[in-house]
N, C-alpha and C positions, 0 to 999 in steps of 0.2 A: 358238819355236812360232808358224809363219805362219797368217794369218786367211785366210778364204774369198778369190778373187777378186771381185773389183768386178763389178755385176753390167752386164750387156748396156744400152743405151740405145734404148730401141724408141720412142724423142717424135718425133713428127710433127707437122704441119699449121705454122700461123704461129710466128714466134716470138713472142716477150713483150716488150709493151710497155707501161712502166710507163702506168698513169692513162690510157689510150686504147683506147676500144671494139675489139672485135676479133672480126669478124664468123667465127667456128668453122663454121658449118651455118645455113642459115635459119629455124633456130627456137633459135638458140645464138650467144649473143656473150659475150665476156671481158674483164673489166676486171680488170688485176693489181695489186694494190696497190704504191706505191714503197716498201717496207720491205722489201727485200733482205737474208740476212743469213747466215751460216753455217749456221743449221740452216731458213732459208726457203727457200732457194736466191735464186730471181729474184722473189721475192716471193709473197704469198696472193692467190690469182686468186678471180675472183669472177666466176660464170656468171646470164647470164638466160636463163634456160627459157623457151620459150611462142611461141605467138604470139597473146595474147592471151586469157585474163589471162598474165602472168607469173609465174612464182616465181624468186626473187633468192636463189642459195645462198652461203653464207659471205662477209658484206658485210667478215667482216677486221676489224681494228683499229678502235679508236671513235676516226676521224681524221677532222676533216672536209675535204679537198681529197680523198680518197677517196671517201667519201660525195656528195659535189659530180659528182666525175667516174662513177658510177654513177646517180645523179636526171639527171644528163645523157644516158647510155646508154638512159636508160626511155624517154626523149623524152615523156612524160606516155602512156603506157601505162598499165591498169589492172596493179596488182600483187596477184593471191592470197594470196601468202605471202612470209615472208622467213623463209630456211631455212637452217639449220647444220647442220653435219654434226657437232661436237664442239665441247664450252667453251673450248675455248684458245685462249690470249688473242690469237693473231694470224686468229684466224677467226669468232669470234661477239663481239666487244665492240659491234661499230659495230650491230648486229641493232636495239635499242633504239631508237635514233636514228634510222635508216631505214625502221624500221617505221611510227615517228611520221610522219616524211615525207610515206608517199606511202598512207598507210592503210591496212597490213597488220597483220594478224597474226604475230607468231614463234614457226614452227615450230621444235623439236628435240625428242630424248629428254628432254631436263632434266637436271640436275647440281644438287648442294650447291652450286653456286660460278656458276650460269647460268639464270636465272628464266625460262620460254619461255609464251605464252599459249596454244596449242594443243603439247599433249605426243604426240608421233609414235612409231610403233610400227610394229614388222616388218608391212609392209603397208600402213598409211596411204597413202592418195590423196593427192595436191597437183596440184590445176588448172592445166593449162599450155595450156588448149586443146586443139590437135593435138596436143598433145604431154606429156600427164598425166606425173608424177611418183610414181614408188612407195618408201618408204621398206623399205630393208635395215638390220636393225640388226648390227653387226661390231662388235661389243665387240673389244678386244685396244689399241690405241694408245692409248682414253681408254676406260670404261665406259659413256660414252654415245655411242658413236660410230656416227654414220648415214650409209652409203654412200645418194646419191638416183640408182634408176634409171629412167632412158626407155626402156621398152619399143618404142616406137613405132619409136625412132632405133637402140635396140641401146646406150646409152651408159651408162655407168654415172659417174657425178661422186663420186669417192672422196677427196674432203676428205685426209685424212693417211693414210687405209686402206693405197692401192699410190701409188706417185709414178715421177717421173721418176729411171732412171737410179741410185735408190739405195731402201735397205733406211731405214723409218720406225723411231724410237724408242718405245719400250715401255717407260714409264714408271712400275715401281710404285711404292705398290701400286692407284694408280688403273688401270692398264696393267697387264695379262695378257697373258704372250707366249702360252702354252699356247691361249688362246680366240681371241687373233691367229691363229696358225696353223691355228686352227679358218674362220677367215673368211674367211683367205684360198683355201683348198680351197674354199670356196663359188664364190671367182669362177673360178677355175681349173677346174671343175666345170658352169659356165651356160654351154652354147655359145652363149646370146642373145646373150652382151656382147659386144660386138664393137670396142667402144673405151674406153678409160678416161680420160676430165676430172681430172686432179688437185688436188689444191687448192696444188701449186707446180708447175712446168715448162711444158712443154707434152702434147699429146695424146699418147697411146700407143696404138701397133697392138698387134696379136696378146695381148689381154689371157689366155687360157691361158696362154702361152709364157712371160707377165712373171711371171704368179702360181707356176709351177713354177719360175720362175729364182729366185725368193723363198724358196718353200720349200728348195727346195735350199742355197741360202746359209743359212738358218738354221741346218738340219740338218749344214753346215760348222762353222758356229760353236758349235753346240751341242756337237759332239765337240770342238773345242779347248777350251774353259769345262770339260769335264768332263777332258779332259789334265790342263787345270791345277790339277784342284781334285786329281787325282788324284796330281801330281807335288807340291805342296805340303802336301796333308793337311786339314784343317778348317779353313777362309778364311770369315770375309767377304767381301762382294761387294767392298770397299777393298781387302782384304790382297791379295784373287785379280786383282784389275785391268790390274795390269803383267805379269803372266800368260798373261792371257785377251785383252786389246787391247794389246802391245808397242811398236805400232810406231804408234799415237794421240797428238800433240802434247798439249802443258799444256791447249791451249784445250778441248781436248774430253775431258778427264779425268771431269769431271763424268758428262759425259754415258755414254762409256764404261762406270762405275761402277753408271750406271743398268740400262745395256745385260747387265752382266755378273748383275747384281741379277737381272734379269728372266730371265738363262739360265740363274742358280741355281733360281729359282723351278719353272721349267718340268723340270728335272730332276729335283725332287722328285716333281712330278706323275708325269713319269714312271715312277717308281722305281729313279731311278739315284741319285739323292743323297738326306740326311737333314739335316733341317733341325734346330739348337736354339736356340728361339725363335719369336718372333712371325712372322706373313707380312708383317704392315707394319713391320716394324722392318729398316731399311734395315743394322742393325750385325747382323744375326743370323748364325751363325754354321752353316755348311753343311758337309759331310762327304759323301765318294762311298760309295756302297750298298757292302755286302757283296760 
């Protein structure tokens, strides 16, 4: 049972280069963190908004040669804010640190597991000068997860929201694919946006085009997960795995597992399967509807 096609690659503008400012638009430059990795791709990019003050979104990892090479991209600039888009761990650790630095504040929603001094919400403002910053909140990847858009520019900076080239992980039960899918119709939906900043790769054109190739793959994979829940009977998100991802190496077994977790979840929503057990309990045992 074959999975969806891989999706389209719509990245544009410069490429990535580790630790080295990257001037995107003149009120936008990139610094990508050197932690490359299977599920980062080319690493956690880190944007400066503004022209003055700034907002510094997801400083990444608490590394300091990262940090260094960001205090350096400021050039002693004032900084408004230093901004995450979600808690994990290769996107808000260094927040703390850099904050201290250069005397901001850290914006995000907030998490059990990521302490923020200003708490941001669908809407909050962030000073960028000419170039204000409005928070979207897209639950679905993490439960706090904030896409930051510039109006001004059309750009939308979507932390792990949409990415280059590949569909993001949906991790429950912090991770809702069902309210994913909910978010991403939204961008797919704003004809403002007009490009999307990732928090790995590089730039993307035609942000409708990528949010419907999104949905569309999901709604692939969602009808193979429910094949397979259908051709094997009542599975856990483990039993159904080699099922539902076949043709996924050991390294990414985990993650697959997670993936198939979150396409059982979402079928319940829908009313195609029946869950017995908890939503957070990763061994709970699923069943296709009537």
């Amino acid at each position: 049972m074959s999975g969806p096609a891989p999706l389209t690659d719509h990245s544009t503008g410069p490429a990535i280069e580790p630790e080295v400012p990257v001037v995107l638009h003149a009120f936008v430059e990139r610094v990508t963190a050197d932690n490359p990795s299977m599920m980062r791709g080319p690493g956690t990019n880190t944007y400066l908004v503004g022209d003055g003050p700034l907002v510094v979104i997801d400083p990444g990892h608490d590394d300091a040669s990262h940090r260094a090479a960001i205090v350096s991209a400021i050039r002693g600039r004032a900084v408004s804010a230093v901004a995450v888009t979600h808690h994990h761990a290769d996107h808000a650790p260094g927040a703390r640190a850099l904050a201290d630095a250069v005397g901001a504040p850290v914006v995000g929603y907030g998490h059990p597991t990521f302490d923020v001094d200003l708490a941001a919400r669908e809407g909050t403002t962030l000073d960028g000068g000419s170039c204000p910053l409005e928070a979207w909140h897209t639950p679905g990847h993490a439960s706090d997860h904030i896409c930051w858009f510039a109006p001004s520019l059309g750009w939308l900076f979507t932390g792990d929201h949409l990415m280059e080239g590949s569909t993001v992980v949906i991790p429950p039960p912090d991770g809702d694919l069902t309210t994913y899918l909910e978010t991403v119709a939204r961008v797919r939906d704003d004809a403002r946006v007009t490009v999307l900043a990732p928090g790995h790769g590089r730039l993307i054109d035609a942000p409708g085009a990528v949010a419907s190739d999104v949905l569309d793959h999901r709604a692939r994979r969602a009808a193979v997960v429910l094949g397979a829940l259908r051709t094997r009977g009542p599975s856990s998100a483990s039993d159904l795995r080699p099922l539902a991802y076949p043709d996924v190496g050991p390294e990414r077994h985990l993650v697959a597992t997670a993936s198939t977790w979150a396409n059982l979840l979402a079928l319940v929503d829908a009313g195609d399967a029946t869950m017995l057990g908890d939503r957070d309990d990763p061994q709970a045992v699923f069943a296709p509807s009537p």
